[in-house]
N, CA, C and O of each residue as an XYZ file, in Angstrom:
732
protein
N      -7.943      4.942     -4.467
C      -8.933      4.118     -5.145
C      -9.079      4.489     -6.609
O      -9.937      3.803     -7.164
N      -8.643      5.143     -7.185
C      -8.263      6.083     -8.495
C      -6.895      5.297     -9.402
O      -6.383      5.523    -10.498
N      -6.630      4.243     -8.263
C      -5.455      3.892     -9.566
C      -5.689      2.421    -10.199
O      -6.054      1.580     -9.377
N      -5.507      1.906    -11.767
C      -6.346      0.821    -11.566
C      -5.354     -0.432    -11.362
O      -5.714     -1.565    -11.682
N      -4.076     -0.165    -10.808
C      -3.419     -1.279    -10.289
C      -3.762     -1.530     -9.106
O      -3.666     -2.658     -8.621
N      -4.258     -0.401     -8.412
C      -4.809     -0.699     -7.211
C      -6.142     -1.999     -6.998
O      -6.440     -3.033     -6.401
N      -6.487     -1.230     -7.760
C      -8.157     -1.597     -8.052
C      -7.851     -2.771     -8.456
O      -8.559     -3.526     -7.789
N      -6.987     -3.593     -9.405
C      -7.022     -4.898    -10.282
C      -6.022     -5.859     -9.406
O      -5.676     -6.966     -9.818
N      -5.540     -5.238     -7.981
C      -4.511     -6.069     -6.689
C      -5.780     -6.466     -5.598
O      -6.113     -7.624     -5.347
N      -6.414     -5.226     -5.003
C      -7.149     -5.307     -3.990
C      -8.269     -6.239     -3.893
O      -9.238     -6.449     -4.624
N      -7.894     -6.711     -2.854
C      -9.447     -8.032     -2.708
C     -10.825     -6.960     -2.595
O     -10.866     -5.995     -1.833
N     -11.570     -7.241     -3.233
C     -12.896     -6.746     -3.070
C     -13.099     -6.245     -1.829
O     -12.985     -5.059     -1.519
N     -13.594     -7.725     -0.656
C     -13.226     -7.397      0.227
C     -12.612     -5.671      1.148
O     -13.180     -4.691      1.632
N     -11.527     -6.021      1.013
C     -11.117     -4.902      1.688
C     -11.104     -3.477      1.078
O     -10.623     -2.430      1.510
N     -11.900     -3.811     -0.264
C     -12.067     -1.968     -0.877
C     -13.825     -1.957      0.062
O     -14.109     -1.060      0.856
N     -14.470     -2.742     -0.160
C     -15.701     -2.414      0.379
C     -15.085     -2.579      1.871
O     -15.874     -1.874      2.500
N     -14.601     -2.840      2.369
C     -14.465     -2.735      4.140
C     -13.899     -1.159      4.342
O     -14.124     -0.417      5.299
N     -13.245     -0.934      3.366
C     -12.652      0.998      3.473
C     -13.483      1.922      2.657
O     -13.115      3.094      2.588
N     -14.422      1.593      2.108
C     -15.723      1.882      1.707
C     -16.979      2.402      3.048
O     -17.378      3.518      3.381
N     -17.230      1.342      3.432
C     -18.291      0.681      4.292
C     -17.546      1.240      5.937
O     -18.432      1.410      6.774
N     -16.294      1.493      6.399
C     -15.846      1.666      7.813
C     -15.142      2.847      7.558
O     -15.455      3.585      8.493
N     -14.665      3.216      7.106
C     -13.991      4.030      6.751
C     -12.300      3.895      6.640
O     -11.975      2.857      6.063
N     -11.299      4.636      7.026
C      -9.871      4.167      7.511
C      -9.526      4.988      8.991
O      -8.911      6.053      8.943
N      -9.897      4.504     10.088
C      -9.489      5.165     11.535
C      -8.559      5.821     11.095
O      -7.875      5.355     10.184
N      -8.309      7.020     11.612
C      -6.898      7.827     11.633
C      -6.791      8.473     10.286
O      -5.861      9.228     10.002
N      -7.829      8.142      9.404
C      -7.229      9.013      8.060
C      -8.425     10.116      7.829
O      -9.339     10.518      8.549
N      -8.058     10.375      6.684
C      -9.310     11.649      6.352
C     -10.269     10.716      5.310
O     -11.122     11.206      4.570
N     -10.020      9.579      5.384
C     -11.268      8.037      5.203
C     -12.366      7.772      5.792
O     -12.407      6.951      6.708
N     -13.642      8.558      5.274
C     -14.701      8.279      6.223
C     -15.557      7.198      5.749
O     -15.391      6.852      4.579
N     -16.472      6.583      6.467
C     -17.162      5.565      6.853
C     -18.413      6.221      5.728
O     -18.860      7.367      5.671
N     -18.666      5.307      5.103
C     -20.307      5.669      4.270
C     -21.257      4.507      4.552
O     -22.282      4.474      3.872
N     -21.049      3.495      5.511
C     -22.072      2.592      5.862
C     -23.271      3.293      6.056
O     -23.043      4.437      5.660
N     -24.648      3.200      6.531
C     -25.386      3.530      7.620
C     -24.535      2.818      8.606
O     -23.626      3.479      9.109
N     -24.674      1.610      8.955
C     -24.354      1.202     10.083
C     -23.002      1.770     11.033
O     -22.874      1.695     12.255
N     -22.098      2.332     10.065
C     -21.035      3.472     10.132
C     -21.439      4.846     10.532
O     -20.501      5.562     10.880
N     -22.669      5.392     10.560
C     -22.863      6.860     10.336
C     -23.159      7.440      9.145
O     -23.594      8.588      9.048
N     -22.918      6.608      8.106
C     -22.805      6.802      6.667
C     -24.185      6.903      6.321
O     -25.125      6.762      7.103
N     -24.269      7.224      4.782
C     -25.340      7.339      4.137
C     -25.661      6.611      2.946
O     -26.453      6.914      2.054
N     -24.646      5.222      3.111
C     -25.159      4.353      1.930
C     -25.478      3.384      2.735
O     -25.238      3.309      3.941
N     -26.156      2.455      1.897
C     -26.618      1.254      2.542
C     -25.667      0.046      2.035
O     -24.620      0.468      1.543
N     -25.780     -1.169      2.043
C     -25.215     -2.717      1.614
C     -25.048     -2.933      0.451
O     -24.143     -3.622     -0.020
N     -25.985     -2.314     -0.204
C     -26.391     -2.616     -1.706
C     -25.407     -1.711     -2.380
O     -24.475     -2.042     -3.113
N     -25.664     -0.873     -2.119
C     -25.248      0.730     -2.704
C     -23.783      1.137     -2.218
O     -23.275      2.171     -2.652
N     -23.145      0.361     -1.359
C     -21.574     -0.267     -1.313
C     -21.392     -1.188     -1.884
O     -20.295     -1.350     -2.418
N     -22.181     -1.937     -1.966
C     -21.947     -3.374     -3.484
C     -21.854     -2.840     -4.672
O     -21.026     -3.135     -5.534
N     -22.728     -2.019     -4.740
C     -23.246     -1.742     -6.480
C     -21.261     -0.626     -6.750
O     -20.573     -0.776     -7.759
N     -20.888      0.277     -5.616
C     -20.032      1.186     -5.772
C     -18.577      0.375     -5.869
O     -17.585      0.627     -6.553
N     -18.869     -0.811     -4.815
C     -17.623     -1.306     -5.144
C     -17.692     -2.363     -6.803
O     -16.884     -2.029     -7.669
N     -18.171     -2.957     -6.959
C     -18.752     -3.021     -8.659
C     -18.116     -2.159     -9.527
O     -17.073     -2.383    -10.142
N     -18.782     -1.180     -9.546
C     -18.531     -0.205    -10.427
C     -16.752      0.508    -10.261
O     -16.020      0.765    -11.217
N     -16.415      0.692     -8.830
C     -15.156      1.025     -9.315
C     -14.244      0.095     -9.925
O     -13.506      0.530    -10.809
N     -14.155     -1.477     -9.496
C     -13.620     -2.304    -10.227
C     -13.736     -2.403    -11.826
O     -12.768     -2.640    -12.549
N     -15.248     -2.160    -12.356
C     -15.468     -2.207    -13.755
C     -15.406     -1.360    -14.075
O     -15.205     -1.508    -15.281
N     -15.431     -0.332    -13.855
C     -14.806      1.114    -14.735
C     -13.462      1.639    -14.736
O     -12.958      2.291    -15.651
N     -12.824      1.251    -13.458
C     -11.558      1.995    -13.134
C     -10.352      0.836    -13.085
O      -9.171      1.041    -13.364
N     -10.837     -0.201    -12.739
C      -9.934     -1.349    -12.180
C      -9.460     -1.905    -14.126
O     -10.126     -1.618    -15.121
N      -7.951     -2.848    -14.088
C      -7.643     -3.125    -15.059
C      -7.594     -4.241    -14.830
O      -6.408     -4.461    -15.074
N      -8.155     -5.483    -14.423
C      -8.104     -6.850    -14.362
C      -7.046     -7.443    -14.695
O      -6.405     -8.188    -13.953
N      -6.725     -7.112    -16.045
C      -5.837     -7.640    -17.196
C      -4.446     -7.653    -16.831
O      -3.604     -8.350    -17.396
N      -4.117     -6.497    -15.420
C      -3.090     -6.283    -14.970
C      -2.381     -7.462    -14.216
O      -1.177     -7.714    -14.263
N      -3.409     -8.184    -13.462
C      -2.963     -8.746    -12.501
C      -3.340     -9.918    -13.105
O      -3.326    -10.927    -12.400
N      -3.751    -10.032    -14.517
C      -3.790    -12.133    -15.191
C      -2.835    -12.284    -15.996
O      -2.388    -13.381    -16.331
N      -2.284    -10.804    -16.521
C      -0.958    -10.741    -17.469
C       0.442    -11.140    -16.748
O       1.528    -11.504    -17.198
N      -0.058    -10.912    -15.420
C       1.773    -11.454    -14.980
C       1.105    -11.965    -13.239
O       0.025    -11.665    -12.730
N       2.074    -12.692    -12.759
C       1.965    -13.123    -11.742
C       1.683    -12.226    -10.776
O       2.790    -11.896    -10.349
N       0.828    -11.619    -10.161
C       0.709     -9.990     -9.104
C       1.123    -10.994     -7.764
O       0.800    -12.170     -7.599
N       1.945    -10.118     -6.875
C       1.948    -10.307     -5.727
C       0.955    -10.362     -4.458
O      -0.099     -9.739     -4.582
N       1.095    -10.772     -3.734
C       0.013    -10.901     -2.841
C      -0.390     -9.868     -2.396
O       0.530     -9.057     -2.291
N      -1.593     -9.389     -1.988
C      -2.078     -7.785     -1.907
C      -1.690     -7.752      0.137
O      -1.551     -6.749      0.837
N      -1.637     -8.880      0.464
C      -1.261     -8.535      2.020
C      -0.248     -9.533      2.246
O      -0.504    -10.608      1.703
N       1.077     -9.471      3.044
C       2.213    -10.474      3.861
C       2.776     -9.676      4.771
O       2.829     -8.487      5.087
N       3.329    -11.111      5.205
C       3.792    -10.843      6.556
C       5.015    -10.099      5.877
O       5.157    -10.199      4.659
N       6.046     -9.232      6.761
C       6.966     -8.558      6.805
C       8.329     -9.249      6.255
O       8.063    -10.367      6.695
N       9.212     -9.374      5.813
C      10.600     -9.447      5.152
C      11.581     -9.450      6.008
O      11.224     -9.291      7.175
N      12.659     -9.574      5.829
C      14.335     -9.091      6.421
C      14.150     -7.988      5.863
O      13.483     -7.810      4.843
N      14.944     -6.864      6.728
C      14.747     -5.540      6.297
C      16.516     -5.827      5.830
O      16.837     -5.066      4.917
N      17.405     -6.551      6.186
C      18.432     -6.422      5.616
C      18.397     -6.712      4.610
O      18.870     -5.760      3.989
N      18.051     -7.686      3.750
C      17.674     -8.118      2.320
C      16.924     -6.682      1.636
O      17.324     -6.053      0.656
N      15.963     -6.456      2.314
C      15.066     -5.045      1.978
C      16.046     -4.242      1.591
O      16.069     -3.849      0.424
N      16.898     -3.911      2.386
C      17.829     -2.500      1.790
C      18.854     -2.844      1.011
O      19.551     -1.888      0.669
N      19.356     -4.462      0.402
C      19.954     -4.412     -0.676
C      18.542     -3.798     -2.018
O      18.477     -2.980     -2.936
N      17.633     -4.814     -1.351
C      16.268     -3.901     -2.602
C      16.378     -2.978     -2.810
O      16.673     -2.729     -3.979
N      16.222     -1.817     -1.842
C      16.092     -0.728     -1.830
C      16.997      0.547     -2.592
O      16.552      1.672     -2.815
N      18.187      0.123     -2.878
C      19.494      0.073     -3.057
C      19.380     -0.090     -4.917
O      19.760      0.758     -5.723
N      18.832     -1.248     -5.192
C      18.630     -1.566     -6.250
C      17.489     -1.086     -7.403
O      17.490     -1.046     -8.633
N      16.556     -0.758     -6.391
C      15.129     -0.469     -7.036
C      14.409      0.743     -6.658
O      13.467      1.300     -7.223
N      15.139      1.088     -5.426
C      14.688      2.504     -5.149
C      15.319      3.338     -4.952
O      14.544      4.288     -5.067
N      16.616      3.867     -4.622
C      17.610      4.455     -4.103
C      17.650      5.389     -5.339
O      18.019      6.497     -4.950
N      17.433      5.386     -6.587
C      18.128      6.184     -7.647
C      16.753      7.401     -7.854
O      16.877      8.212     -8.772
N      15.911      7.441     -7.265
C      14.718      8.177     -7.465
C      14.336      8.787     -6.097
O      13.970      9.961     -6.049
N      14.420      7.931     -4.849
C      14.256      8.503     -3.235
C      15.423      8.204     -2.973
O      15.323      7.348     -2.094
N      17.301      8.504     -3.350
C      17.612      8.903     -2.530
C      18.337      7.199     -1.592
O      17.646      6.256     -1.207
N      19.988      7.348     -1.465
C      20.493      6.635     -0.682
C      20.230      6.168      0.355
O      20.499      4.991      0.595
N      19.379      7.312      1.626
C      18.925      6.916      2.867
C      17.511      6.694      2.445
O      17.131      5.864      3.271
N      16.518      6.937      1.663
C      15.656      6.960      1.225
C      14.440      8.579      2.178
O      13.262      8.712      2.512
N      15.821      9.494      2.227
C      15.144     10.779      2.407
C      15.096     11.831      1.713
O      15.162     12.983      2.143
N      14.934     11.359      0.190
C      14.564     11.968     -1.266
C      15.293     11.775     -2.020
O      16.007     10.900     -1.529
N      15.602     11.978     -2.848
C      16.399     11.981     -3.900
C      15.769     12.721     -5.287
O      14.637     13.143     -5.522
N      17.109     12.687     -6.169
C      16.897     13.535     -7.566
C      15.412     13.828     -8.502
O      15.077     14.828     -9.137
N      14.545     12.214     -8.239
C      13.823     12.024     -8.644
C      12.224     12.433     -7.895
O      11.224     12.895     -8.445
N      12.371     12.190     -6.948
C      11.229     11.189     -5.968
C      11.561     11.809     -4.554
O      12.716     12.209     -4.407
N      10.660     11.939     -3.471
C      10.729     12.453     -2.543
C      10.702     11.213     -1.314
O      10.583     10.030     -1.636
N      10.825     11.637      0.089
C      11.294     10.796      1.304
C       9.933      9.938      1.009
O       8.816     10.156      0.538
N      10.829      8.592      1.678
C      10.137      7.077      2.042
C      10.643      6.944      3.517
O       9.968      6.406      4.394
N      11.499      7.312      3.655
C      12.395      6.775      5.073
C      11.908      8.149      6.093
O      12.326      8.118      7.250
N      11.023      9.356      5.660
C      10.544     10.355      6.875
C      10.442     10.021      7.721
O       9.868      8.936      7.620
N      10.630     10.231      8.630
C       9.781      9.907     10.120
C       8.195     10.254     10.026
O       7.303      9.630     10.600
N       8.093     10.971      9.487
C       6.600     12.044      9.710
C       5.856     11.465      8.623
O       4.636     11.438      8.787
N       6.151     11.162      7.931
C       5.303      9.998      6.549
C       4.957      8.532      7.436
O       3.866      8.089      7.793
N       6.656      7.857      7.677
C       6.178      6.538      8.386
C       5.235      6.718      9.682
O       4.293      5.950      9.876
N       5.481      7.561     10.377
C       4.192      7.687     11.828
C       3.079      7.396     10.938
O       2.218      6.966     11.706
N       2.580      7.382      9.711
C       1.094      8.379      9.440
C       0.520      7.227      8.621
O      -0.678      6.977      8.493
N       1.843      6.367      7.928
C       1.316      4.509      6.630
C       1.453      3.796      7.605
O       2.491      3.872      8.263
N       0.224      2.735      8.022
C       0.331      1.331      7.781
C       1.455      0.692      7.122
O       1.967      1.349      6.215
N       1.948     -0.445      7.381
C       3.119     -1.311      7.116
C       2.266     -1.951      5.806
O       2.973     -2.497      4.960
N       0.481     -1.929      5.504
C       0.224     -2.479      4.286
C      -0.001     -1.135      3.452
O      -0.011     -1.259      2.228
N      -0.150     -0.087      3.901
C      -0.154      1.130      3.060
C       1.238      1.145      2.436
O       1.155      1.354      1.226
N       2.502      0.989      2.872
C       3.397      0.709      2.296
C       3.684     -0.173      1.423
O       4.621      0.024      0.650
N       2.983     -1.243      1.377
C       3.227     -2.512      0.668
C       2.450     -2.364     -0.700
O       2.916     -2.446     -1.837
N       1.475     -2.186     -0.404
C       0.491     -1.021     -1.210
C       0.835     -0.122     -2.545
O       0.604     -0.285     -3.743
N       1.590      1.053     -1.669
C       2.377      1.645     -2.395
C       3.804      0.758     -3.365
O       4.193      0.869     -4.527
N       4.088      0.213     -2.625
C       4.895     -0.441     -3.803
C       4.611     -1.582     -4.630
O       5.204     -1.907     -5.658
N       3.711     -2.114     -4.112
C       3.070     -3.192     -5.719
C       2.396     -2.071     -6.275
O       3.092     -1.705     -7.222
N       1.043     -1.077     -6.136
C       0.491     -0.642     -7.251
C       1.102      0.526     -7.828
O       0.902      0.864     -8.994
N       2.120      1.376     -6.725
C       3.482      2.186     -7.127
C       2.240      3.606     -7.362
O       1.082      3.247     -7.145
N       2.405      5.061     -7.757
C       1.979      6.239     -8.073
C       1.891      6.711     -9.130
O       2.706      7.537     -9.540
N       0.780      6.255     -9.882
C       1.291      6.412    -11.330
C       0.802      8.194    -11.383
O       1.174      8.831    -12.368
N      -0.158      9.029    -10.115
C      -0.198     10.326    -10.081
C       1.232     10.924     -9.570
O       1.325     12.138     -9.747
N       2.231     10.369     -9.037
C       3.660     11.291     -9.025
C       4.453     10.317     -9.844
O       5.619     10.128     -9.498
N       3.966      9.654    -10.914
C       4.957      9.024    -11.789
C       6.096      7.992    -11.305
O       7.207      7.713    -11.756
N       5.259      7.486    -10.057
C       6.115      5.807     -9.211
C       5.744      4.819     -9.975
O       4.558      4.568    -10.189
N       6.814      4.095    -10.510
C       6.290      2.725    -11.361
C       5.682      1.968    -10.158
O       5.828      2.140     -8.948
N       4.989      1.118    -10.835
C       4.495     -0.423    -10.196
C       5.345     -1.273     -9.974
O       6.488     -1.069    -10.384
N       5.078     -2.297     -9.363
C       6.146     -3.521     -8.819
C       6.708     -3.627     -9.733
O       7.907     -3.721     -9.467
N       6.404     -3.693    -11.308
C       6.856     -4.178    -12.590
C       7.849     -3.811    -12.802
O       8.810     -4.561    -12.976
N       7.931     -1.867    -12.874
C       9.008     -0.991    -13.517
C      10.301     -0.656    -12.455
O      10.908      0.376    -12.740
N      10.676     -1.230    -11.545
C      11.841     -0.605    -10.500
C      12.907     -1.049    -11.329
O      13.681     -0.247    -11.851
N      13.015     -2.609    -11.521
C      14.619     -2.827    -12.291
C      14.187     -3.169    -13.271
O      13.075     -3.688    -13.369
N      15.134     -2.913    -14.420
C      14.868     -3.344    -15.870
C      14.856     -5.151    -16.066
O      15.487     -6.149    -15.718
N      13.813     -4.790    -16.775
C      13.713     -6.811    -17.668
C      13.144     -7.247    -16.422
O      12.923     -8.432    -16.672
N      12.724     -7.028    -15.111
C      11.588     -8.093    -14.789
C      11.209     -7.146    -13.150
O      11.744     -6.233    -12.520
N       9.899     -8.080    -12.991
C       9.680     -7.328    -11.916
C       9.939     -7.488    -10.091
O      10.756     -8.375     -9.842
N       9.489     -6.920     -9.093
C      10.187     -6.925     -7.963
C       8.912     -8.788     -7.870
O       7.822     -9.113     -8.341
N      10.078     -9.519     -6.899
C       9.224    -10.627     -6.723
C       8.358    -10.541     -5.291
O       8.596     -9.573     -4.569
N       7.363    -11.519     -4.857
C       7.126    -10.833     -3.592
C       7.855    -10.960     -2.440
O       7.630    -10.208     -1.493
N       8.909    -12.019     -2.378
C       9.713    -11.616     -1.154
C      10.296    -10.273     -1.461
O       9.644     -9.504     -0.755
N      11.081     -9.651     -2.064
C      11.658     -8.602     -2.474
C      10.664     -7.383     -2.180
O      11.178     -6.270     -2.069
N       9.391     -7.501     -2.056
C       8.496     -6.617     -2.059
C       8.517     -6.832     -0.143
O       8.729     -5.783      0.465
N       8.331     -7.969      0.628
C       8.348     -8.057      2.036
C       9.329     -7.400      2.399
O       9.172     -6.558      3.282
N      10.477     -7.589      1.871
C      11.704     -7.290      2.562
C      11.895     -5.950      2.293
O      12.232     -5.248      3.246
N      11.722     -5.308      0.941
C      11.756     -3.402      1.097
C      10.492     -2.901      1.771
O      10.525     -1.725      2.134
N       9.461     -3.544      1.985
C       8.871     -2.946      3.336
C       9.783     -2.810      4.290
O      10.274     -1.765      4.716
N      10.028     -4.095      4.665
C      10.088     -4.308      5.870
C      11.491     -3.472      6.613
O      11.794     -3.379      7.803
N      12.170     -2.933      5.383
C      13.096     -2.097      5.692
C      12.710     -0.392      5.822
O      13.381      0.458      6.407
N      11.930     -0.275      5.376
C      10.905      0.911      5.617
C      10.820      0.967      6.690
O      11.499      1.729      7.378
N       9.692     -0.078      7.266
C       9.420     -0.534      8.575
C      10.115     -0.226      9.681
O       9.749      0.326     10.718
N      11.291     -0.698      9.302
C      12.355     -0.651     10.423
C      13.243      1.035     10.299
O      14.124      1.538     10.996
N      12.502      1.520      9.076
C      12.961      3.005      9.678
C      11.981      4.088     10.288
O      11.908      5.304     10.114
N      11.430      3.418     10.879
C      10.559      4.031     11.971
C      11.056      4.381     13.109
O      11.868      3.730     13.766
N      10.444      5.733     13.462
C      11.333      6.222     15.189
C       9.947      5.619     15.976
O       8.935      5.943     15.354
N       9.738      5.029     16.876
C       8.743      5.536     17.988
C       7.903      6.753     17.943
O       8.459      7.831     17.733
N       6.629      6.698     18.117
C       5.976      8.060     18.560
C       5.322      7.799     19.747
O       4.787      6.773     20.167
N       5.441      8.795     20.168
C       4.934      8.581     21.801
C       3.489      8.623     21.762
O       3.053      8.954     20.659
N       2.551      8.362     22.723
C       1.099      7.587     22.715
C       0.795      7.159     21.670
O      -0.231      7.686     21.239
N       1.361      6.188     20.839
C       1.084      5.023     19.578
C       1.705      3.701     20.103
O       2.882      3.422     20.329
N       0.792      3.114     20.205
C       1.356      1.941     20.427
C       1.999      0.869     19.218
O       1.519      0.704     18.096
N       3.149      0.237     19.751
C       3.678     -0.444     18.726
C       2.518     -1.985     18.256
O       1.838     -2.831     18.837
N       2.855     -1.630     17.000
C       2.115     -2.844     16.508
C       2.682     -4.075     15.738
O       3.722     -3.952     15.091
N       2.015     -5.257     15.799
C       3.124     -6.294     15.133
C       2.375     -6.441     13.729
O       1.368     -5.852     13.337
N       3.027     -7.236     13.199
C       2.468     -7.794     11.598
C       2.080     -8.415     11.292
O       1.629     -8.553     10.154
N       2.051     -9.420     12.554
C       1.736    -11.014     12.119
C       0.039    -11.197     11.814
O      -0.577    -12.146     11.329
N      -0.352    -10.078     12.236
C      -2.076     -9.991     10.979
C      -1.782     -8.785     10.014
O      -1.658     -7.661     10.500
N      -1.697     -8.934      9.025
C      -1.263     -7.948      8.008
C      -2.892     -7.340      8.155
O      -3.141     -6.204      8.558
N      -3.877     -8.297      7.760
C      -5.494     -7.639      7.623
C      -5.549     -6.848      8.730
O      -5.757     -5.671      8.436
N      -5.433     -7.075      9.962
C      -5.895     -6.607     10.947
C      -5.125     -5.049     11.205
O      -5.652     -4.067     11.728
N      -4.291     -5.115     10.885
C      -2.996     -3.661     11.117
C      -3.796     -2.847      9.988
O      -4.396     -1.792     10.195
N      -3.711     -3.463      8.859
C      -4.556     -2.498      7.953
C      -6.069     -1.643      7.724
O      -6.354     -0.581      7.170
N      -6.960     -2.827      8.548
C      -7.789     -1.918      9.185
C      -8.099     -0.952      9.970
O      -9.100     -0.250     10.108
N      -6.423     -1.062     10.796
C      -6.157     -0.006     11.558
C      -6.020      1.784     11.319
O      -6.559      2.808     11.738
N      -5.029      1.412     10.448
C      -3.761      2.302      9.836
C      -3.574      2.215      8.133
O      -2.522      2.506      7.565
N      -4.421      1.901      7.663
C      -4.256      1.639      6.000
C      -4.524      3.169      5.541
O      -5.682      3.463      5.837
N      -3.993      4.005      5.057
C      -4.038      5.058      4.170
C      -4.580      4.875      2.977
O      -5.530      5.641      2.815
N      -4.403      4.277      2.198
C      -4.851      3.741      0.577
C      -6.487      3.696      0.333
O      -6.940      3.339     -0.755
């Protein structure tokens, strides 16, 4: 919530829903009252407010076309020509590190992101370990959003199974993310 591409992608919405519920499964806790929490309605309004106007860059996402902050999943075969193209030179051929940039393709990372924590990560990118945004992967223009579905979705598909997790589908991007969203 600290980055302001994040902040200038994310629907309101769903910063106050990971605000207000917390993120199941993460070290994301709930500050509702109605959560256990100790803020109230207002005082998640007023916070989500304020991180948008202090931290968020608006300007980011009216200066160029931003991708959609949630979709459905990609060809992961298309994905790994992406991947290939836009990510491979920083994480790495299999995408289990490289020169630059550390594993995307872990096993032990993917058990732990959401399929929109991933998506996530690559439109608003790390500007704290120095990951460009959707903008900066290939020179002269940026990733489009199929291109952004499809290197998920090749992520995605480098997932092993973990045993007592049940598999989940995509076809509610919102709903998986309330699940399993890290961000």
């Amino acid at each position: 919530m600290n980055d302001p591409v994040y902040l200038a992608l994310v629907p309101a919405e769903r910063l106050r829903r990971v605000i207000a519920e917390g993120v199941p499964g993460t070290a994301q806790p709930a500050f509702a009252t109605s959560a256990g929490g100790g803020l109230t309605e207002e005082q998640i309004d007023a916070l989500v407010r304020d991180l948008v106007g202090r931290w968020g860059q608006p300007e980011l996402a009216r200066s160029i076309q931003a991708p959609p902050y949630a979709e459905a999943l990609g060809d992961p075969d298309r994905g790994k020509t992406v991947y290939d193209a836009a990510c491979a030179g920083c994480h790495g051929e299999d995408g289990r590190g490289g020169p630059k940039a550390g594993p995307v393709a872990d096993p032990s990372y993917l058990a732990l992101v959401s399929d929109q924590s991933l998506r996530t990560t690559v439109i608003a990118g790390r500007a704290d370990l120095g990951m460009p945004d959707w903008r900066g992967y290939t020179a002269g223009r940026p990733l489009g959003p199929a291109e952004i579905s499809d290197v998920v979705a090749w992520m995605v598909a480098q997932r092993t199974p973990v045993p007592g997790r049940p598999v989940t589908s995509v076809s509610d991007p919102q709903g998986l993310e309330r699940k399993r969203d890290r961000r």
